[in-house]
C-alpha positions as CSV (number, residue, x, y, z in Angstrom):
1,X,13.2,16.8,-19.4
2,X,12.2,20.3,-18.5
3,X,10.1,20.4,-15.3
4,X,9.2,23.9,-15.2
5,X,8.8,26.6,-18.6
6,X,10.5,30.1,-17.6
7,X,7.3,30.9,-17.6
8,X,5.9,28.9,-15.2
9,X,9.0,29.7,-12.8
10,X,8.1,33.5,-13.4
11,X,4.6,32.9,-11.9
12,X,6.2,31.4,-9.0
13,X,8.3,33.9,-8.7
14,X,6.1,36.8,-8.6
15,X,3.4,34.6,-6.7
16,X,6.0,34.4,-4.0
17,X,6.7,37.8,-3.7
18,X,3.2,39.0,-4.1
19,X,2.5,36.7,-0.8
20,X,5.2,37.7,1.2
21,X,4.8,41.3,0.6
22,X,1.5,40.9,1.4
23,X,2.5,39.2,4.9
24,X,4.6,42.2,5.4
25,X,2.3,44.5,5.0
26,X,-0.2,42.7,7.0
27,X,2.1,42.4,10.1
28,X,2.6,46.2,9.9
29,X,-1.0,46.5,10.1
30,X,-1.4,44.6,12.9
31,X,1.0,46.2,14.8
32,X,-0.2,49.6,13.6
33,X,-3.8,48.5,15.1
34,X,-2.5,47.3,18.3
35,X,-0.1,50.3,18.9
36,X,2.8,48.0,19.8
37,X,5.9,50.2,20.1
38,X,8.4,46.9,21.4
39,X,9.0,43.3,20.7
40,X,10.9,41.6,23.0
41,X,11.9,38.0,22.4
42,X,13.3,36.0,25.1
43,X,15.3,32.5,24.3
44,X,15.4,30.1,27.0
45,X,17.8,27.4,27.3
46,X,18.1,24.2,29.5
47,X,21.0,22.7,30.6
48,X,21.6,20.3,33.4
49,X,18.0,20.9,35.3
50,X,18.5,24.7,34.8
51,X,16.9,27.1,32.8
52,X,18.9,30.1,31.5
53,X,16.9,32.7,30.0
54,X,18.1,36.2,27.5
55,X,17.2,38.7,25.5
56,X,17.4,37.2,22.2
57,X,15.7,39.9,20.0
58,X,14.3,43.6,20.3
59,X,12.8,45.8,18.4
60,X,11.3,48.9,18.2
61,X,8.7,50.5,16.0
62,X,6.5,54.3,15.1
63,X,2.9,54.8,15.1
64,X,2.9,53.7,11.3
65,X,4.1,50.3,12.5
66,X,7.9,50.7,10.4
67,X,11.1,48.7,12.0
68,X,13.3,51.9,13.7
69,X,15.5,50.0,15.4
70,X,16.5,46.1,15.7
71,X,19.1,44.3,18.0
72,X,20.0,40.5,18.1
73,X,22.1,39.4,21.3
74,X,24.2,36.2,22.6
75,X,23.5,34.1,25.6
76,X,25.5,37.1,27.5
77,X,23.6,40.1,26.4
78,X,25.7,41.7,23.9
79,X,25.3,43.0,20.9
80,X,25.0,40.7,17.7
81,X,23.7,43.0,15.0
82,X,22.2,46.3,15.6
83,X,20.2,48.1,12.7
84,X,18.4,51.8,12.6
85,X,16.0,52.7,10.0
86,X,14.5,55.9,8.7
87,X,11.3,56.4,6.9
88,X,10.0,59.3,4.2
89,X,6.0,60.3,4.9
90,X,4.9,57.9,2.5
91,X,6.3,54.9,4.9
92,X,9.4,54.4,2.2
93,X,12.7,53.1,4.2
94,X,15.0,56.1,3.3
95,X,17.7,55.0,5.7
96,X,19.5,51.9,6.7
97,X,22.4,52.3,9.7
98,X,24.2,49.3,10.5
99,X,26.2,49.3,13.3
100,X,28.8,47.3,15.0
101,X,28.5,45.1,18.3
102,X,30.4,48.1,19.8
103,X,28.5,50.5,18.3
104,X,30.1,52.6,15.6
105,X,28.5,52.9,12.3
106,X,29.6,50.2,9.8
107,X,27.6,51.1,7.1
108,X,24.6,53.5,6.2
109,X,22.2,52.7,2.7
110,X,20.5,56.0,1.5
111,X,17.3,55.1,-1.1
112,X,15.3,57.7,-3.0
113,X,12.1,57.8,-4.4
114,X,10.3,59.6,-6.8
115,X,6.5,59.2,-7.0
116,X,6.6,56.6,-5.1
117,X,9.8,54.4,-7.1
118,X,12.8,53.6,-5.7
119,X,15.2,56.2,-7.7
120,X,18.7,55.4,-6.2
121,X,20.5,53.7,-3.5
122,X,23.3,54.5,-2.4
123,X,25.7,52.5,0.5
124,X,28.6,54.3,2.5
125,X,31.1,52.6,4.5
126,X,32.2,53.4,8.2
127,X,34.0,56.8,7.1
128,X,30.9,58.2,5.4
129,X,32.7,57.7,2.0
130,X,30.6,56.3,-0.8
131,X,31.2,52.6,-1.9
132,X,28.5,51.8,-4.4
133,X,25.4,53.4,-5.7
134,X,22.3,52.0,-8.0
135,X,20.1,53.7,-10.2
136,X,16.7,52.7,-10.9
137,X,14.7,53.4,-14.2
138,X,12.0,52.8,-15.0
139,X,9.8,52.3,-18.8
């Protein structure tokens, strides 16, 4: 017995996207309005009677409320994951730079739009040669 149509699981599907791009967007908003520029998040752990606290999570952001720059770190302060982003006047994420813990580039994701589509992506390794590339049409 079918419990969903494709139908049905195509409503969901865009339902869910619709809401969480709308939570997206709304956060931005929000952070827009209350010019935050940082987000620190701070982990605290217990263990026998003591608290150990770290920098878990920072970010930064523009005026237009868009993610530049994110870090993750372990209980000793380093570097997890450390991501860049760049942004075209329209707010569209032009440029992804991931980097390593130590901090050389381990990958960079160019996008291109064209009235306001996503045209192309391309992704290039830690050399700055070209390792994939995706075109978007559309009809």
């Amino acid at each position: 017995m079918k419990l969903f149509s494709n139908i049905q699981k195509l409503i969901l599907v865009v339902s869910l996207v619709l809401i969480s791009s709308n939570l997206f967007a709304q956060k931005k908003k929000e952070i827009r309005s209350a010019n935050i520029r940082q987000k620190v998040e701070w982990r605290y752990l217990y263990e026998n009677d003591k608290e150990i606290k770290y920098k878990e999570y920072e970010t930064q952001y523009d005026k237009q409320g868009n993610t530049l720059m994110e870090k993750t770190f372990d209980e000793k302060g380093n570097i997890v994951s450390h991501y860049e982003y760049k942004y075209d006047s329209n707010g569209n994420e032009i440029l992804k730079i991931t980097y390593s813990p130590k901090g050389s580039v381990l990958e960079k994701v160019e996008t291109r739009y064209t009235n306001g589509l996503k045209t192309e992506k391309k992704v290039y390794g830690p050399t700055g040669k070209l390792k994939s590339r995706k075109v978007f049409e559309y009809h």
